[in-house]
C-alpha positions in Angstrom: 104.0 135.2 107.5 100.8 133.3 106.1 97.6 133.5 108.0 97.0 129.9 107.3 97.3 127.3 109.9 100.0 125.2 107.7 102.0 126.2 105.0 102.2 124.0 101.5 104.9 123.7 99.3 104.4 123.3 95.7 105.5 119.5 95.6 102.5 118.8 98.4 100.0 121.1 96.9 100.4 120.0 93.7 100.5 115.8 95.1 97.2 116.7 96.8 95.4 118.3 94.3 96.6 115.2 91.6 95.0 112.7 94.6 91.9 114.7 95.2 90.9 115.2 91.7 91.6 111.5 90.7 89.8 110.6 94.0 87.0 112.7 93.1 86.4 110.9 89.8 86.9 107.9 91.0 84.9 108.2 93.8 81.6 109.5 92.1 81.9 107.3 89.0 81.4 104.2 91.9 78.7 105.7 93.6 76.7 106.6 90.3 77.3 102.8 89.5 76.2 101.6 92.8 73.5 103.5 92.8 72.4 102.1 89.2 72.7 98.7 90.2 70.8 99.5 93.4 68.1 100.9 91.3 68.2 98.3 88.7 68.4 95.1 91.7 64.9 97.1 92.9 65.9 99.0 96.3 63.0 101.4 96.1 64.5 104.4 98.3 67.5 106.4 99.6 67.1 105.7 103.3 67.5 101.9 102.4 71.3 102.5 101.6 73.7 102.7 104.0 78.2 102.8 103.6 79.6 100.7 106.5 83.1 99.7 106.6 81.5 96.3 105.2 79.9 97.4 102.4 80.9 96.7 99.1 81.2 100.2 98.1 83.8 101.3 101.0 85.7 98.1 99.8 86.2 99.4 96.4 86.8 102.9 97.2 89.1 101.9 100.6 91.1 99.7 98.1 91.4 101.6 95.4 93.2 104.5 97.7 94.4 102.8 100.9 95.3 99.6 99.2 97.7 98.8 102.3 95.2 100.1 104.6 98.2 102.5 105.8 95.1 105.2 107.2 92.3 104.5 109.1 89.5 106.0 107.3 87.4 108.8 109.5 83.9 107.9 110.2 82.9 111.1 108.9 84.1 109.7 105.2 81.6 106.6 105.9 78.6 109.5 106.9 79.2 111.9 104.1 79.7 108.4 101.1 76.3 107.5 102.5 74.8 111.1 101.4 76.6 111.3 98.2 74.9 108.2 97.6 71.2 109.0 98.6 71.8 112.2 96.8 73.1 110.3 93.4 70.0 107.6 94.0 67.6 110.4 94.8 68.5 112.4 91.7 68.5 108.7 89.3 65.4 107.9 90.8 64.1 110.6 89.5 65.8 110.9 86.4 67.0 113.8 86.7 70.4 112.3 85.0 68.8 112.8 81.8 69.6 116.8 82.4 73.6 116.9 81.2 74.5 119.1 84.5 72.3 116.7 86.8 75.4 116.4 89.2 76.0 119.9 89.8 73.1 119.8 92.3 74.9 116.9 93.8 78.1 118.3 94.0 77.0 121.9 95.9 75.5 119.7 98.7 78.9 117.6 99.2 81.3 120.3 98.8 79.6 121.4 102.1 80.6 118.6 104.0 84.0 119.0 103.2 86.1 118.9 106.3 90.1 119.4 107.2 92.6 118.4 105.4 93.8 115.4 107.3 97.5 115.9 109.8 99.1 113.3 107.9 99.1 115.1 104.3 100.1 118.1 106.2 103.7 116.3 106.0 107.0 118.3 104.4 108.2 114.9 103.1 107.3 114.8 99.2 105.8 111.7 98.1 
């Protein structure tokens, strides 16, 4: 018997690990572009950005991956886009993107807000 809380079969592991990788991507190419455009429309520093469910950035991210709005996305996802993108604005600001592993830094503060894997992709049902 596994240790682990929930057992994965290879159809779910392999569907989550195809949707978190192409979510990853996705989700840092928008906030590097948000945070250009911030930069280039003049916002002068991080704590001037914020992710609400309003924001433009949620909108694009929410509809790219919940395009029927079929979860309700955790406020925690709202807390930890706003860091990603004070951490991406920080580092741009500071051209630091000129170094080719810039977003390595970036990355090791994120991956330590990583929480649960949510109930619902805990499912048996293979999508």
């Amino acid at each position: 018997m596994s240790s682990l809380p929930h057992q994965f079969n290879r159809c779910i592991t392999s569907q989550l690990i195809k949707w978190f990788s192409n979510f990853r991507e996705f989700y840092y190419i928008h906030i590097e572009k948000f945070c250009r455009q911030f930069i280039a429309d003049g916002v002068s520093s991080a704590s001037d950005l914020s992710v609400t469910r309003d924001s433009e950035l949620f909108r694009a991210l929410n509809m790219h991956f919940n395009k029927g709005n079929d979860f309700q996305v955790p406020s925690r996802f709202l807390e930890v886009a706003e860091i990603t993108l004070r951490e991406f604005f920080n580092a741009i600001s500071l051209a630091k993107d000129l170094d080719p592993s810039w977003k390595k830094a970036i990355y090791k503060v994120i991956c330590k807000l990583d929480s649960d894997v949510p109930e619902v992709f805990k499912s048996t049902i293979c999508w």
